[in-house]
N, C-alpha and C positions, 0 to 999 in steps of 0.2 A: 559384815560385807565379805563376800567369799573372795577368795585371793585373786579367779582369773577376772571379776572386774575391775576389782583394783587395778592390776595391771595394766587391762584394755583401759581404764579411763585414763588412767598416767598417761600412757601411749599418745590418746588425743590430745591431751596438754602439750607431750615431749614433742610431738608432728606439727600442731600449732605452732608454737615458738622457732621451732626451724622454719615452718614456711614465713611465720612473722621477718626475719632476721633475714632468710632471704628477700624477701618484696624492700625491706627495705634498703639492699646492698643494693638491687637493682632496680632500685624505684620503682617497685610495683606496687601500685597502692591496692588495686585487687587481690595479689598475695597476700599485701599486711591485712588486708580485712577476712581474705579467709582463714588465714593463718590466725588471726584472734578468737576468729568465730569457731575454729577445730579447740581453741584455748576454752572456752568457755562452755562450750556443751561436755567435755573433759569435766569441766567444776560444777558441772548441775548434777552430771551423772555419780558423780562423786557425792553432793551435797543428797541426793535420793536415795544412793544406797543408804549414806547415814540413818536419813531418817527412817526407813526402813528396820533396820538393826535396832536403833533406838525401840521401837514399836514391838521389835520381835523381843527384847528384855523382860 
């Protein structure tokens, strides 16, 4: 997995979870959804590289 995706996918995990943690200070329940939904394309994009890498062995 090359380093700047690594990066950029952590990033959409780290951006997730802040907006997660905000919706919920402030009750927003459309932030905690998008904020999960930045969480989770974070862990597919991550889960893709993987398998990629794996393939490229």
């Amino acid at each position: 997995m090359a380093t700047g995706d690594k990066i950029d996918n952590k990033a959409d995990e780290l951006k997730g979870k802040a907006k997660e943690t905000v919706g919920k200070v402030q009750d927003d329940k459309d932030l905690q959804a998008e904020g999960k939904a930045d969480q989770t394309k974070g862990s597919i994009k991550q889960a893709g590289e993987k398998i990629k890498d794996a393939f490229k062995s």
